[in-house]
C-alpha positions in Angstrom: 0.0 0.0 0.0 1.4 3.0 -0.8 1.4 6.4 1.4 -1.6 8.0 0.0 -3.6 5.1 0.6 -2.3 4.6 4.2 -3.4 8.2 4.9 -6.5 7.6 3.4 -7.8 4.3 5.4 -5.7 6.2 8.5 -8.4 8.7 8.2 -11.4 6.8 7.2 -10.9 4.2 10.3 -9.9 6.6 12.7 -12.7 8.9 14.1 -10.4 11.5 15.5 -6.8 11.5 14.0 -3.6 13.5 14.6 -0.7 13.5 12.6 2.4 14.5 14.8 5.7 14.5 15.5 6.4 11.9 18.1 3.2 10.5 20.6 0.7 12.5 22.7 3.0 11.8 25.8 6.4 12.6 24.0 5.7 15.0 21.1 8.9 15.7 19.3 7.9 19.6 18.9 5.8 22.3 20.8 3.4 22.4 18.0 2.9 18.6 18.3 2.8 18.9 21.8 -0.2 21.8 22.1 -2.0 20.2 19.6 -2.1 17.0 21.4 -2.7 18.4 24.7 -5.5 20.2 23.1 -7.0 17.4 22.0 -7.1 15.3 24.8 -8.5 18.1 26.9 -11.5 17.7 24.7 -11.9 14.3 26.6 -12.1 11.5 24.2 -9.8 9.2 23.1 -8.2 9.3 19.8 -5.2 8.0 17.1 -2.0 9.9 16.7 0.7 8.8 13.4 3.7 9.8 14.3 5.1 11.1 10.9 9.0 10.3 11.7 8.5 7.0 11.7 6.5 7.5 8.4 8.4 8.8 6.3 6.0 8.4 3.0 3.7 9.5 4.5 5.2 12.4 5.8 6.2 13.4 2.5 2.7 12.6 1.3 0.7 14.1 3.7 1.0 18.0 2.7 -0.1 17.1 -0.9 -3.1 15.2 0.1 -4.4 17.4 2.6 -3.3 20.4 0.9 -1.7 21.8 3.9 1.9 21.6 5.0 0.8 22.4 8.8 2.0 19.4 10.9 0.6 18.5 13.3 -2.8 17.8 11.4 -6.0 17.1 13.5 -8.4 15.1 11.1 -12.1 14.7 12.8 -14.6 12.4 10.9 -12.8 12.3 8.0 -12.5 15.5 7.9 -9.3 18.0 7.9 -9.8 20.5 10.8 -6.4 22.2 10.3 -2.6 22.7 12.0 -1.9 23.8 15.4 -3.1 27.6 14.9 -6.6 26.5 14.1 -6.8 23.4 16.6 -5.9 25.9 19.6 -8.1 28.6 18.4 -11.0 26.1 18.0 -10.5 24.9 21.7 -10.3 28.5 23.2 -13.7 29.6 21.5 -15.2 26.5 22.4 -15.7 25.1 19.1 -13.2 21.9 18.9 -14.8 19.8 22.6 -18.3 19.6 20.6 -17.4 18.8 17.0 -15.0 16.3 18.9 -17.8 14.9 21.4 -20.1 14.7 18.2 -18.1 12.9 16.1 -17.6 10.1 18.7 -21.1 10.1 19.3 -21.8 9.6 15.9 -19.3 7.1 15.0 -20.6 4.9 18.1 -24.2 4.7 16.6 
């Protein structure tokens, strides 16, 4: 399988998905870090890639997603964004609901 299809079934099997630089509990780089502290302090569980062990699909990740942010938090198959746009979704109180309702959803 080649790294665009890896990142695609990542992202369809995984209901809340962050590509990062190392794991939640030892992120290789701030960004990585915030991102996946955010995400846990939304409460639910969720699957991390760490991209340096991957190195297809780090390279292929930026062309698929057409964004060369890393981290990358993918919710419901969708692309929420880089670290900028996962913090600022937390502080206005966007991210915890669209996170809590994707679980919900994928549970039915």
């Amino acid at each position: 399988m080649d790294a665009v299809e890896q990142i695609k079934e990542q992202i369809s099997s995984n209901t809340i998905l962050l590509y990062m630089k190392g794991s939640p509990n030892a992120a290789q780089d701030t960004s990585s870090a915030m991102a996946a502290q955010t995400v846990m302090a939304c409460g639910e569980k969720f699957t991390h890639v760490d991209i340096l062990q991957h190195p297809g699909i780090r390279a292929a990740l930026p062309g698929y997603a057409n964004c060369s942010d890393i981290p990358q938090l993918w919710v419901a198959g969708e692309l929420i964004g880089g670290p900028d746009t996962v913090r600022e979704m937390y502080e206005t109180g966007e991210l915890p609901p669209l996170i809590k309702e994707a679980v919900a959803k994928a549970k039915k």
